[in-house]
KEGUNU-614790 format. One record per residue: residue in one letter; x, y, z of N, C-alpha, C in turn. Coordinates in steps of 0.05 Angstrom, whole numbers, padded with zeros to 5 digits, always signed. Layout:
# KEGUNU-614790
AXYZXYZXYZ
...
//
This chain:
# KEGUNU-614790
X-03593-00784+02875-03566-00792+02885-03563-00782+02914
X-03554-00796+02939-03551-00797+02961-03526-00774+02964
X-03535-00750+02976-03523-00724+02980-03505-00726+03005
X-03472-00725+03007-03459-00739+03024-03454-00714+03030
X-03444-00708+03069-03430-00680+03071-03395-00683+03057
X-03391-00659+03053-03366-00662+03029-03344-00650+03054
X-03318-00653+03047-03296-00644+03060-03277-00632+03028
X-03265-00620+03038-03246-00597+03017-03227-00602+03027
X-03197-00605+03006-03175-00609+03019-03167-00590+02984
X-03153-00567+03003-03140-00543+02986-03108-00556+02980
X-03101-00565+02963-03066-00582+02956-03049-00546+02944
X-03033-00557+02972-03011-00537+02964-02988-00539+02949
X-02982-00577+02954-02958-00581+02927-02949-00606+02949
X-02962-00609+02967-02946-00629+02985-02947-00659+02968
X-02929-00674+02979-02929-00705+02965-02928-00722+02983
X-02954-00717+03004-02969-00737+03009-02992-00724+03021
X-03006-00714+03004-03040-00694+02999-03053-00721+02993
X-03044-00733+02983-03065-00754+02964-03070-00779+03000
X-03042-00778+03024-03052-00799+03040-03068-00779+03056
X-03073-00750+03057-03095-00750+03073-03127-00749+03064
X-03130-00745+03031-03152-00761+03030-03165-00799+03033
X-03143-00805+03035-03143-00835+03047-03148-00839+03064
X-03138-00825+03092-03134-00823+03122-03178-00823+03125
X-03182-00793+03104-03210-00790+03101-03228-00806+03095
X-03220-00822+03075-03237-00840+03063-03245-00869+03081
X-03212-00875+03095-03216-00891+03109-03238-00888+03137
X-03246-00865+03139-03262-00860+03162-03288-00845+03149
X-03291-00859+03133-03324-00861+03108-03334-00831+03110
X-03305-00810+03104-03320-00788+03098-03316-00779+03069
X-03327-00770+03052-03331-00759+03026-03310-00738+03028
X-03288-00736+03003-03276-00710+03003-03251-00707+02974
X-03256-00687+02963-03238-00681+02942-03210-00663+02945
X-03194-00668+02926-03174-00649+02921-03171-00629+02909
X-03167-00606+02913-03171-00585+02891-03139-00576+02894
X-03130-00565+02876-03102-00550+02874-03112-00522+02885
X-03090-00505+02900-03101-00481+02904-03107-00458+02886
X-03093-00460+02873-03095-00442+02846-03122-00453+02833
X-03135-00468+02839-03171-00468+02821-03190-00466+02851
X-03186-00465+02865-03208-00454+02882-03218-00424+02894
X-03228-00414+02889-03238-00386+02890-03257-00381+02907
X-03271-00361+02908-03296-00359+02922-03317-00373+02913
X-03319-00371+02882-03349-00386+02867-03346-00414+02870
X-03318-00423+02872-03317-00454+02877-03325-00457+02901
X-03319-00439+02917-03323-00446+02949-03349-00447+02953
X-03374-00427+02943-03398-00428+02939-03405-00453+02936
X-03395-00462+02908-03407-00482+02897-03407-00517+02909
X-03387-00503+02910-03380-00535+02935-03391-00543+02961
X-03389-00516+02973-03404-00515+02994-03391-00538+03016
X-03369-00533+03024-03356-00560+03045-03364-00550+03067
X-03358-00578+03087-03373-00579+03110-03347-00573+03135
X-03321-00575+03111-03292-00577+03134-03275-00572+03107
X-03247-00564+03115-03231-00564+03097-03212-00558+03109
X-03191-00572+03096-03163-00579+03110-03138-00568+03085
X-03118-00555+03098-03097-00543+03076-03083-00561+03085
X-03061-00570+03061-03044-00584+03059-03017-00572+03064
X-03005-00593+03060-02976-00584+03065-02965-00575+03041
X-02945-00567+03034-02930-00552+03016-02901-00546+03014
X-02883-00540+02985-02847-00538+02989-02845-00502+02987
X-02869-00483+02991-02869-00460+02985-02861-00438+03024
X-02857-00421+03012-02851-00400+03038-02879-00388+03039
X-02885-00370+03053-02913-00357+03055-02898-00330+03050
X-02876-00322+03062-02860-00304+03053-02857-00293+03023
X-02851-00314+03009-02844-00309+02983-02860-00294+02967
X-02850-00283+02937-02877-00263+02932-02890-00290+02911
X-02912-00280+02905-02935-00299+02889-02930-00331+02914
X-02929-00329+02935-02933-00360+02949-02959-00359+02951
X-02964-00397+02944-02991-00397+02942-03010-00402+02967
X-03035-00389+02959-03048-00380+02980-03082-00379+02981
X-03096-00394+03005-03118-00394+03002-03135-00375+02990
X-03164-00377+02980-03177-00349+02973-03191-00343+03008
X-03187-00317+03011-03200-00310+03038-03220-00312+03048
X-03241-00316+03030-03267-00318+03036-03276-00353+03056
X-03251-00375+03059-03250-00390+03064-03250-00393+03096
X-03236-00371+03109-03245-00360+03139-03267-00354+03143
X-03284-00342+03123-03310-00338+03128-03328-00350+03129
X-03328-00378+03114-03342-00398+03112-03361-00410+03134
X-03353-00408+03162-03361-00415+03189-03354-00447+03190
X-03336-00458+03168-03336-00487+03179-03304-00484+03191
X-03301-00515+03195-03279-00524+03219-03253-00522+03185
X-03229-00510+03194-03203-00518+03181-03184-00538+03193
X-03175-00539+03186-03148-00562+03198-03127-00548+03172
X-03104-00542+03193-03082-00530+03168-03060-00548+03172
X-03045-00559+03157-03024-00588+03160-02992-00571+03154
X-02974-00563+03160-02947-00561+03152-02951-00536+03142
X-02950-00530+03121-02947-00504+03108-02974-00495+03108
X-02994-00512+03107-03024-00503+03102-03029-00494+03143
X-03007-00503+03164-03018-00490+03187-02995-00455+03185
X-02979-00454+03171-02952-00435+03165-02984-00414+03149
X-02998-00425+03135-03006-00406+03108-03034-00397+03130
X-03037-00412+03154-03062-00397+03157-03052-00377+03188
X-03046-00386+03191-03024-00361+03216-03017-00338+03203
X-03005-00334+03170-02996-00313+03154-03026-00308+03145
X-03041-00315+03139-03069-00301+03130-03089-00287+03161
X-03090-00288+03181-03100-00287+03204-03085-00263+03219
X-03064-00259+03218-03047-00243+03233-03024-00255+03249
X-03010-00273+03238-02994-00292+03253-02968-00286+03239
X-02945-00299+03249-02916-00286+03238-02897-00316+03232
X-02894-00313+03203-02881-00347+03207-02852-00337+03189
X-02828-00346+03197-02802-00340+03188-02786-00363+03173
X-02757-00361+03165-02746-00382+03152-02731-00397+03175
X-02728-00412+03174-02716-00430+03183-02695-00436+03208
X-02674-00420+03203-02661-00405+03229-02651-00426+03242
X-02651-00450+03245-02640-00475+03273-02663-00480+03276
X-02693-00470+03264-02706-00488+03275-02724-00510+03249
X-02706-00512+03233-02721-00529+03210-02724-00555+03231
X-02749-00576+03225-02736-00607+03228-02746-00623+03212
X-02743-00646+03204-02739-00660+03183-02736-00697+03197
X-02762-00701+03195-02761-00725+03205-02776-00736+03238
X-02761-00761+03249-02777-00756+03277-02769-00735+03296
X-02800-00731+03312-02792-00710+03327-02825-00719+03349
X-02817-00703+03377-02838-00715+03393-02845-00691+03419
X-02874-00686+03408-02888-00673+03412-02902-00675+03442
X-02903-00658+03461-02909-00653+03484-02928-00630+03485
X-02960-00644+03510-02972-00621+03507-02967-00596+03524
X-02979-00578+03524-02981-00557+03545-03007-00565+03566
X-03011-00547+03584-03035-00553+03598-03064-00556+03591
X-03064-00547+03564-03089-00538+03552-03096-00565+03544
X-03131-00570+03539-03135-00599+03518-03158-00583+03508
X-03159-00598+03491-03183-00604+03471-03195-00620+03465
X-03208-00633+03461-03227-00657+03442-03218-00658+03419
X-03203-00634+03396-03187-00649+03382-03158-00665+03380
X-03156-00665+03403-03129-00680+03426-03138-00707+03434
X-03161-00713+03431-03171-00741+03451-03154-00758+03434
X-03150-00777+03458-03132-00797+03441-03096-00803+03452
X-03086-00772+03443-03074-00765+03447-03053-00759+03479
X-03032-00764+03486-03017-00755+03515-03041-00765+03534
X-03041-00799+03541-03050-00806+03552-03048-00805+03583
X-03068-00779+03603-03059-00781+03635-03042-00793+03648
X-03042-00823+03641-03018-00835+03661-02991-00836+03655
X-02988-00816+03632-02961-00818+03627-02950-00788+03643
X-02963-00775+03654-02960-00750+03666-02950-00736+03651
X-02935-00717+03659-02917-00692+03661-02895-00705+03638
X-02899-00733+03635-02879-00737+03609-02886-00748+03580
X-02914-00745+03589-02939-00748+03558-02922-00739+03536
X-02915-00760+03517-02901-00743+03488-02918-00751+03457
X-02913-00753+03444-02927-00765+03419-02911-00759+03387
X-02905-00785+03383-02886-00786+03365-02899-00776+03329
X-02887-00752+03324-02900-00746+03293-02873-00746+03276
X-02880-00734+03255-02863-00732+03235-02860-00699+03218
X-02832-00691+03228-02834-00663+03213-02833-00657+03188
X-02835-00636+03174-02821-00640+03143-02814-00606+03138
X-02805-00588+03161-02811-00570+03150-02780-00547+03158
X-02773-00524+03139-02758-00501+03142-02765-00486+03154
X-02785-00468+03145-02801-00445+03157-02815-00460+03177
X-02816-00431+03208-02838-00446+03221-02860-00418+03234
X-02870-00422+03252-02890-00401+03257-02870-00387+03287
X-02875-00366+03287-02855-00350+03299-02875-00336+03321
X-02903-00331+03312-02918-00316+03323-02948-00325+03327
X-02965-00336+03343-02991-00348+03326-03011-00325+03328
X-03026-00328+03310-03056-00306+03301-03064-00313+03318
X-03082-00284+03329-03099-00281+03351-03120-00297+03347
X-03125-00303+03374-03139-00325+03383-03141-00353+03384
X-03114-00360+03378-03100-00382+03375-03093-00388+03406
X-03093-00417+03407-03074-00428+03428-03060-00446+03419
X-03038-00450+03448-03019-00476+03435-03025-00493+03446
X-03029-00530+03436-03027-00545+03455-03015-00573+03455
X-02991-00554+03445-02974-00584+03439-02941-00563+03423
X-02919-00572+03432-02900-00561+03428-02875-00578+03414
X-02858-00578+03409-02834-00592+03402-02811-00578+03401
X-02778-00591+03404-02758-00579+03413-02755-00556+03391
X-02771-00563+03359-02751-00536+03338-02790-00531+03333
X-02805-00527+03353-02833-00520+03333-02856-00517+03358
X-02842-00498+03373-02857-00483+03392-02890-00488+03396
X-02900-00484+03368-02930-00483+03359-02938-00501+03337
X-02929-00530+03362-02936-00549+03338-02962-00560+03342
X-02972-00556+03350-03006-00555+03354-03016-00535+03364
X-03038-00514+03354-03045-00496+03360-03075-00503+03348
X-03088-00485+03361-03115-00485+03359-03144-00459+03369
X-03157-00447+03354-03172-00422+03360-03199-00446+03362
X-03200-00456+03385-03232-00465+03392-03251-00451+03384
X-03261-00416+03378-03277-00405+03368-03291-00410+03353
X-03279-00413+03333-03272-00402+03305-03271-00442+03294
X-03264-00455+03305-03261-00476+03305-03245-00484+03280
X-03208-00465+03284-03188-00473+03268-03176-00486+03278
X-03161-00508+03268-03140-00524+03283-03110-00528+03265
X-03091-00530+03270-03063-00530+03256-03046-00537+03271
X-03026-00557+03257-03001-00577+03257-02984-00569+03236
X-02967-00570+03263-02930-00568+03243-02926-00595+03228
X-02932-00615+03237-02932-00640+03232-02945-00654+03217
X-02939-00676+03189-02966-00689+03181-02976-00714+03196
X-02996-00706+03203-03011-00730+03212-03019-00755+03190
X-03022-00747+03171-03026-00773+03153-03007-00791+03139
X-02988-00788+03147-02965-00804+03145-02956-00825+03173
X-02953-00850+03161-02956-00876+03188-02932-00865+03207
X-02915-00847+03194-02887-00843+03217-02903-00818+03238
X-02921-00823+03242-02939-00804+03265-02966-00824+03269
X-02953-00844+03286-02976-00872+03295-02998-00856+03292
X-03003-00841+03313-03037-00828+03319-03044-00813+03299
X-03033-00801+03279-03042-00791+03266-03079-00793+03257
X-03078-00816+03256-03105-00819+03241-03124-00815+03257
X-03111-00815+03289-03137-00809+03308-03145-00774+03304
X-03127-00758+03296-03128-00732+03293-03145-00725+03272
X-03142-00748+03252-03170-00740+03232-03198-00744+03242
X-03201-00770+03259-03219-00772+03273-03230-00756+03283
X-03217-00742+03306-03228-00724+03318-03230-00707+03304
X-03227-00689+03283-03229-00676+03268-03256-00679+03253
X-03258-00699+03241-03287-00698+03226-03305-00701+03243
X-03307-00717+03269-03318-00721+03290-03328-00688+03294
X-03315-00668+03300-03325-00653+03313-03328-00634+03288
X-03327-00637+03269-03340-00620+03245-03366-00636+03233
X-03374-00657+03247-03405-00658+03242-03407-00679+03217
X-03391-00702+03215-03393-00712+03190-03402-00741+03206
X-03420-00757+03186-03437-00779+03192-03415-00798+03183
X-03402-00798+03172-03381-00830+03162-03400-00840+03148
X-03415-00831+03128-03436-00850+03113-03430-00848+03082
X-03400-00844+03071-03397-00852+03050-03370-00882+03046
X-03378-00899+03026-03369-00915+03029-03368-00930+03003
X-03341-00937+02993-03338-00951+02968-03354-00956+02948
X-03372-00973+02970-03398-00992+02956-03424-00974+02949
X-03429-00954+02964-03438-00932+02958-03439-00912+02933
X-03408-00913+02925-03402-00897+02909-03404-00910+02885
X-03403-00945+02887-03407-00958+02860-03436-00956+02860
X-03452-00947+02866-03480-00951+02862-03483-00930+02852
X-03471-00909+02863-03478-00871+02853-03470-00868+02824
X-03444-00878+02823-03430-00883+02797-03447-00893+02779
X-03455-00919+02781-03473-00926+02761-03495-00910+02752
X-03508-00903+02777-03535-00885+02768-03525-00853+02747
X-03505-00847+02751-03510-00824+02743-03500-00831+02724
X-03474-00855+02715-03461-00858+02680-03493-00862+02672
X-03511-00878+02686-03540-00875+02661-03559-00854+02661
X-03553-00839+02674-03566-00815+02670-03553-00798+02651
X-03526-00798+02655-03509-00776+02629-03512-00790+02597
X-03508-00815+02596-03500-00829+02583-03530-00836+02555
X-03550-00842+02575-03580-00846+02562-03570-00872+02542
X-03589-00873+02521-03586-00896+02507-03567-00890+02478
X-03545-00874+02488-03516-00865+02472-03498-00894+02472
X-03488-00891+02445-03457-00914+02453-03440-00900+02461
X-03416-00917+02473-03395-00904+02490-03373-00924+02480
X-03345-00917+02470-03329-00926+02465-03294-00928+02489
X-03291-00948+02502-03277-00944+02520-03243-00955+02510
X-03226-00939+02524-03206-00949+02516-03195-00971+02540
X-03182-00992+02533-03176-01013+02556-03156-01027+02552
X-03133-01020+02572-03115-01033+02566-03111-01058+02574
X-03126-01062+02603-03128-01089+02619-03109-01085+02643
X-03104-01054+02650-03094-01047+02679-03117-01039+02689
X-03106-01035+02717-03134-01030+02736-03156-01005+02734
X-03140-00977+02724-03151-00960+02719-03179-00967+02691
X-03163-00971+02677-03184-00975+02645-03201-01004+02656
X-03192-01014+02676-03219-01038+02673-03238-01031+02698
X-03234-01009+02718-03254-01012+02739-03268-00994+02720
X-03263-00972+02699-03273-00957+02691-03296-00973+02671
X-03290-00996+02657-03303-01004+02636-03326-01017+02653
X-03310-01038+02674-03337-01059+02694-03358-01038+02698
X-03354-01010+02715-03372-00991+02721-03384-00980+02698
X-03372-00972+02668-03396-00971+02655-03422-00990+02645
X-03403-01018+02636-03413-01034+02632-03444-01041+02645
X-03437-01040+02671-03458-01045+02691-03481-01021+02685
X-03475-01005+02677-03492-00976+02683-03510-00985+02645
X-03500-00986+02630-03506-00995+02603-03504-01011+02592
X-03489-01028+02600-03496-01059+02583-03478-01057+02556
X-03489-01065+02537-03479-01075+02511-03479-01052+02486
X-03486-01022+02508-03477-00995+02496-03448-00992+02496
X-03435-00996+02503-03410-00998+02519-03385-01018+02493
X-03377-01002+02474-03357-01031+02466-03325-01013+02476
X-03316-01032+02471-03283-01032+02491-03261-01038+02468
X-03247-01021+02463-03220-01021+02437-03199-01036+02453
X-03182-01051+02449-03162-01064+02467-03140-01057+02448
X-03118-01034+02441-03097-01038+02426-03076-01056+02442
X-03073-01071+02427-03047-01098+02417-03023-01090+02409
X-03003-01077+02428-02986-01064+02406-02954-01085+02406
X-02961-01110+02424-02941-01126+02422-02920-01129+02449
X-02915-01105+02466-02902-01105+02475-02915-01103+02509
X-02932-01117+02512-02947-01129+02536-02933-01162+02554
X-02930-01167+02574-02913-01186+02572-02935-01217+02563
X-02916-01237+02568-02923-01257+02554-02958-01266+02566
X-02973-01281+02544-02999-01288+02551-03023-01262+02560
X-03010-01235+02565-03027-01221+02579-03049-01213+02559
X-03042-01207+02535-03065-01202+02515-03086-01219+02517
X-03081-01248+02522-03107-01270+02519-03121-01267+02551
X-03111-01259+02563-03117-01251+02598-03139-01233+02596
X-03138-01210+02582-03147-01187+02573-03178-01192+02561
X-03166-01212+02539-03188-01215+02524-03213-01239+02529
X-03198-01256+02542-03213-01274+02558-03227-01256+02591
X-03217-01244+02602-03226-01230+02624-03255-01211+02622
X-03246-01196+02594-03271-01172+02581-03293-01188+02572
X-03278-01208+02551-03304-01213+02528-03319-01241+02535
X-03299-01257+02549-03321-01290+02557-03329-01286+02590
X-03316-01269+02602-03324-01255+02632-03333-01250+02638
X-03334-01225+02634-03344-01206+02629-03367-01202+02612
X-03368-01209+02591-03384-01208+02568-03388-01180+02552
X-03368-01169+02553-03364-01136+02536-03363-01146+02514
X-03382-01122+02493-03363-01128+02468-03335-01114+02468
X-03317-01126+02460-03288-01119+02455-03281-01122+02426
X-03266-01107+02426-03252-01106+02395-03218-01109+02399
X-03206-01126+02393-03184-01136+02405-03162-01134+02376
X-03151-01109+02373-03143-01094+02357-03117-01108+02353
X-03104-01134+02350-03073-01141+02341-03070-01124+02329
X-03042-01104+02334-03035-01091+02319-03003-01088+02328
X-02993-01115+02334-02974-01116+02339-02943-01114+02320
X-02947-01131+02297-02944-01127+02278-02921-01097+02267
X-02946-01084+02267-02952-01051+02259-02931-01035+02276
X-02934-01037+02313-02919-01029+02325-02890-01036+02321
X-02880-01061+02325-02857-01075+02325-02841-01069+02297
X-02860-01069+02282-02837-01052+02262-02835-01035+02258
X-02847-01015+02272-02847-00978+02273-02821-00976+02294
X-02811-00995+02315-02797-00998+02328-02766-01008+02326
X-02771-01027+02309-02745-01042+02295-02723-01021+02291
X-02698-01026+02309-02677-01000+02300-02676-00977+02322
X-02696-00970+02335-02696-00959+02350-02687-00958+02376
X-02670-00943+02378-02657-00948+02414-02658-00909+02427
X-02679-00896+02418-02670-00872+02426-02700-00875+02448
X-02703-00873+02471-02728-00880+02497-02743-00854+02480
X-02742-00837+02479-02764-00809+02474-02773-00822+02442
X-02755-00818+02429-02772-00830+02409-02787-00859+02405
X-02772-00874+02419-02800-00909+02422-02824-00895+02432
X-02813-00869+02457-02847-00855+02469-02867-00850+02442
X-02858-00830+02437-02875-00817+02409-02884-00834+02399
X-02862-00850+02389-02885-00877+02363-02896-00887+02372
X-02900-00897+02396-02918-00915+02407-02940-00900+02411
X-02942-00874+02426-02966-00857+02425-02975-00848+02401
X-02962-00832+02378-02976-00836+02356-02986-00865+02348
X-02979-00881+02338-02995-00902+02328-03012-00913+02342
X-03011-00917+02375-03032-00931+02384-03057-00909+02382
X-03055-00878+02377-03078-00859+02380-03091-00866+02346
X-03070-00869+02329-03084-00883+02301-03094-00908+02303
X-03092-00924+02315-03104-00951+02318-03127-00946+02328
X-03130-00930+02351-03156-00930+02369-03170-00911+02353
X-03165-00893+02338-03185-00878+02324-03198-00896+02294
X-03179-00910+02296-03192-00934+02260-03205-00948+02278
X-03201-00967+02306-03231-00981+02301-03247-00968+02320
X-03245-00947+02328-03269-00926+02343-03283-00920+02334
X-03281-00909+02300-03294-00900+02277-03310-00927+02265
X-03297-00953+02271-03310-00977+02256-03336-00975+02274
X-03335-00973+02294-03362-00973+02310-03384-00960+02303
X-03379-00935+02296-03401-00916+02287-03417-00907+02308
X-03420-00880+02314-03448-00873+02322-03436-00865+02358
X-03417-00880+02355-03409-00866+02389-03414-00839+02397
X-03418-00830+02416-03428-00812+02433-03402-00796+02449
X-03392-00814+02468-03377-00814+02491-03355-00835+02488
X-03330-00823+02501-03303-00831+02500-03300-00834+02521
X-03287-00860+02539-03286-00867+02565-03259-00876+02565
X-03248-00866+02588-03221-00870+02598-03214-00868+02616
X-03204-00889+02631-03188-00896+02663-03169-00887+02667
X-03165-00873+02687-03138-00863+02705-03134-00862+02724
X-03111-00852+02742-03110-00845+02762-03117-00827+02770
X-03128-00826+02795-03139-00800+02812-03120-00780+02811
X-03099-00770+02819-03077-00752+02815-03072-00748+02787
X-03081-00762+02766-03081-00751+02744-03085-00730+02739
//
């Protein structure tokens, strides 16, 4: 399997962590999410990233138990990029001083001017002919801001409530924003990722189509000549998951479809015509509509329609899972932020 350089993105709780692995992906670099609370030193080992970027976050660095990189992550020798609270959390880990709020929260647009200094992770950026009035429109989101920056920091880029809204230790090759860049209400943003992986050494050589080939290879390497029983509802998650095994094993692969009635009109025959004459899966196309609808009859309380419908459809899928015999492996589609 084709060994991609990896990027690390440490999620501090922000809610939109998931668009800067996008921002990433869109510029064909490889990279996961980890929460901060599961990354450690042995993860850091093991992972071995080539860059890693902290996210933003609703936490103080102040606070007691706020969450917080493992330290050994400065030591690493690769490039950081710290975003919002993840540039707040690495100023407080370094020797930097970041406070509450005070008049200078901001929240929304705000426009960013450099200092004299540039960088190459600036290209792009406060284009010469605009002179002395070069600005660049981002987006804030934040209370606390940095009060003080860690040695060997510079600034090179400021704003009316966020002094050190771009700062940067060329050494050491850290970089940090008050601002998220991966959100469209900061146009350039995405050039900042650019330059970012750009100068952390990454080839842009992972890519979708790529990954459907890796995927395949390795479901047949885990998988061997095991059956696998998938669950499928006929949304996008449970069917890219089934096509990709499918492909990797063939007619090892059968697919449970519970029917529980309350799908809208025609979509069941969509489903079953899409998998089984399409496709060519075996499917097992479980009507069990019936069964649901009158476990339902009477019911107007939302938590309880939840429950019954999750118990019975987990009894449906375990009666004809077991009709199969001999299964191995349980396959199931979700979402990535799952």
């Amino acid at each position: 399997m084709t060994q991609h350089d990896r990027l690390l993105i440490i999620d501090f709780g922000s809610q939109v962590t998931q668009l800067i692995a996008r921002r990433l992906r869109e510029l064909n670099v490889y990279c996961e999410i980890h929460p901060y609370n599961r990354v450690d030193e042995a993860f850091l080992q093991a992972f071995a990233p080539k860059a890693v970027i902290f996210s933003g976050g609703p936490a103080s660095v102040y606070r007691e138990n706020a969450p917080m990189p493992p330290a050994g992550v400065f030591d690493l020798g690769v490039p950081i990029l710290g975003i919002c609270y993840g540039q707040q959390v690495m100023m407080h880990c370094l020797g930097g001083l970041v406070e509450g709020g005070q008049g200078t929260a901001e929240f929304g647009r705000a426009f960013v001017t450099p200092t004299d200094l540039t960088h190459p992770f600036l290209a792009g950026w406060f284009p010469p002919e605009a002179g002395p009035q070069a600005q660049e429109q981002v987006w804030m989101s934040h209370g606390d801001h940095v009060s003080r920056i860690a040695p060997g920091f510079q600034v090179y880029g400021t704003s009316p409530n966020a002094p050190f809204a771009i700062t940067a230790d060329p050494a050491r090759h850290f970089y940090a924003v008050q601002f998220h860049p991966e959100v469209h209400h900061t146009p350039k943003g995405a050039q900042l990722y650019a330059n970012f992986v750009r100068l952390a050494g990454f080839r842009g050589d992972w890519t979708m189509g790529a990954y459907r080939e890796e995927a395949i290879r390795k479901i047949r390497g885990q998988v061997g000549d095991a059956k696998v029983i998938c669950g499928l509802s006929g949304g996008v998650d449970s069917s890219v998951a089934a096509v990709l095994i499918h492909e990797a094993i063939g007619d090892q692969l059968t697919c449970v479809f519970v029917d529980h009635g309350l799908l809208r009109q025609g979509e069941a025959e969509q489903v079953v015509t899409m998998f089984r004459d399409h496709y060519n899966m075996p499917l097992i196309h479980a009507d069990e509509s019936a069964l649901f609808l009158g476990a339902l009859e009477g019911v107007s309380d939302p938590e309880v329609k939840r429950k019954t419908i999750g118990r019975l459809f987990i009894d449906v899928f375990q009666k004809h899972a077991t009709a199969v015999g001999g299964a191995k492996f349980l396959a199931q589609g979700t979402l990535y932020p799952d």
